[in-house]
Structure formats: C-alpha cells, structure tokens
C-alpha positions as CSV (number, residue, x, y, z in Angstrom):
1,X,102.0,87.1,99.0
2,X,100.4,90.0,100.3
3,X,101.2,89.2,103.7
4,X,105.1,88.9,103.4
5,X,105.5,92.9,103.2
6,X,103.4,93.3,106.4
7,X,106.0,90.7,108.1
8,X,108.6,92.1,107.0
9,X,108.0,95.9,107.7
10,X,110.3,97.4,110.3
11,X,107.3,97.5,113.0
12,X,106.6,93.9,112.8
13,X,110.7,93.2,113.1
14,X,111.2,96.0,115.6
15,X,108.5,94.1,117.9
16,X,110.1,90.7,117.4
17,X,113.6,91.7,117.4
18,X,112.6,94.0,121.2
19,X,111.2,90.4,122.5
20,X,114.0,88.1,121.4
21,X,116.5,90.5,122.8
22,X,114.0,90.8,126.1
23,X,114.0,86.9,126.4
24,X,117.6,86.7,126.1
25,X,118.7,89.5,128.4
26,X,116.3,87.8,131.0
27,X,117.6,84.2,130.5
28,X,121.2,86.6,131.4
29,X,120.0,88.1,134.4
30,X,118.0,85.0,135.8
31,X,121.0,82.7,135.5
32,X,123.1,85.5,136.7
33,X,125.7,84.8,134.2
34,X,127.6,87.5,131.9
35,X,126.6,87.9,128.7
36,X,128.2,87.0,125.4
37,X,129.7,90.3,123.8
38,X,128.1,89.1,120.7
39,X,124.8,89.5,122.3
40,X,126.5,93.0,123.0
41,X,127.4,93.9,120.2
42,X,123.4,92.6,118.9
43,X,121.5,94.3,121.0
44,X,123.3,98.2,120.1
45,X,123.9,97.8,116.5
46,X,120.2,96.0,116.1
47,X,118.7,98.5,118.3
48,X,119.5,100.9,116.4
49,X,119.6,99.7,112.7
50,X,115.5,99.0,113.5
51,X,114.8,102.3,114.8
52,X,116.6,104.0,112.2
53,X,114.9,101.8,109.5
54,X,111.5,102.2,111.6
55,X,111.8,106.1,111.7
56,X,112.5,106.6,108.2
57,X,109.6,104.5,107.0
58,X,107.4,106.0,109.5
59,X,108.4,109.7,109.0
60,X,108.3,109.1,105.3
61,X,105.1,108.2,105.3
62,X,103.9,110.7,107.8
63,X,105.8,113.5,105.5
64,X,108.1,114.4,108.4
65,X,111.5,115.7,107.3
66,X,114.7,114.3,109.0
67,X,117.9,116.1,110.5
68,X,120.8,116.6,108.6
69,X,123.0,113.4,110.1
70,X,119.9,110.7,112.0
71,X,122.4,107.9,112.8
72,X,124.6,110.3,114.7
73,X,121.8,111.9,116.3
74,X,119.8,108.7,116.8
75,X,122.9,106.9,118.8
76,X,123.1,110.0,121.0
77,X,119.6,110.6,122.2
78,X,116.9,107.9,120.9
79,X,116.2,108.0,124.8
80,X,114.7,111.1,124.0
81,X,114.3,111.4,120.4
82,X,112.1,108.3,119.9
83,X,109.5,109.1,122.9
84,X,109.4,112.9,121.4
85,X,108.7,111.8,118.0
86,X,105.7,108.7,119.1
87,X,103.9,111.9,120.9
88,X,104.6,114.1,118.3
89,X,103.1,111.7,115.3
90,X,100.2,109.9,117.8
91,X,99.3,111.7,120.6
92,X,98.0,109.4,123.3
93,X,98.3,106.5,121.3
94,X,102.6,107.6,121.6
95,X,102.3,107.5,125.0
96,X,100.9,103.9,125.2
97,X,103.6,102.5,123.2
98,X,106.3,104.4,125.2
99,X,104.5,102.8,128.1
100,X,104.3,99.7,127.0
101,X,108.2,99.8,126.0
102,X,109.4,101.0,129.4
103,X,107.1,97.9,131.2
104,X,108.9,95.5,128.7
105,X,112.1,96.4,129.8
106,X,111.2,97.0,133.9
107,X,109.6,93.3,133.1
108,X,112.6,91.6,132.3
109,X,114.6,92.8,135.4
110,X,111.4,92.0,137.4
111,X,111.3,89.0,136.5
112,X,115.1,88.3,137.0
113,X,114.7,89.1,140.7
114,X,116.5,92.4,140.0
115,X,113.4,95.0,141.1
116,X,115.4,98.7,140.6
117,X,112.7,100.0,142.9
C-alpha cells in the first residue's frame, strides 16, 4: 500500500491530468472541431484545483508561507506565479520543468498543424 500515496499525490495527478487534457485538446485541434464546453469548463477549474492542491503541498513542505487569498491570486497570474515559484524552490531544475511545460503545450498545436510560429 505504500505506493497508493505516491499515485495519488498532486504531482503524479498534475502530470496525468496536463496529458489527458493535452491529448484531448489535440484530438480538438486535429479534427478541427469545437470543443465541448464541458471540456471547458475541465480544463480551468482542473487546472487550477491541481496547482492549487500542488502548491500548497509543495510549499508546505518546502516551509514557504502563502499569500493572504491563493485561489484569487492563483486564477489571476499562475502565468507568472507558478514559473516564479519552480525557480524560486529549484533553481535550474525549475527551469526544466517550465520548459518542458511550455514544449507540451507548443507540441499539441504542432502537432495539430497549427505552428504559432
């Protein structure tokens, strides 16, 4: 049973619930359809829920204190809050995973015949 924390921790989640979403937005784009406003409504309200839940584990465990209101300040600027706070807590390691973040989501619109560049 010691494995079923480790699956369930908010990394492990945040990683599968970023590629499900991924996959799906792709499937959208490559068969150029709309999507559902379910998926919508999915994709913010998970997005968030798992960073929230990820950042307060992490920064608990890291013994960094939070601002006063995080959902409020977390729906405004993740864009810039999460990034900040992965150099902050791991340096170089931080920038990998930001890196590896943006290339997931460049991927999916790559590989939807949708180059922004």
């Amino acid at each position: 049973m010691s494995i079923l924390p480790k699956l369930v921790s908010p990394t492990v989640l945040l990683y599968i619930y970023v590629i499900i979403m991924q996959i799906a937005r792709g499937v959208y784009l490559t068969g150029k359809i709309e999507s559902a406003p379910a998926y919508e409504v999915i994709d913010f309200v998970g997005l968030f829920w798992i960073l929230g839940w990820w950042l307060l584990t992490d920064s608990r465990k890291r013994g960094i204190a939070w601002v006063y209101d995080m959902g409020f300040f977390l729906s405004i600027a993740w864009v810039f809050v999460m990034p900040y706070y992965l150099l902050k807590t791991r340096g170089a390691k931080g920038l990998l995973l930001i890196l590896a973040s943006s290339a997931s989501t460049l991927g999916q619109y790559w590989s939807a015949g949708r180059c922004i560049w």
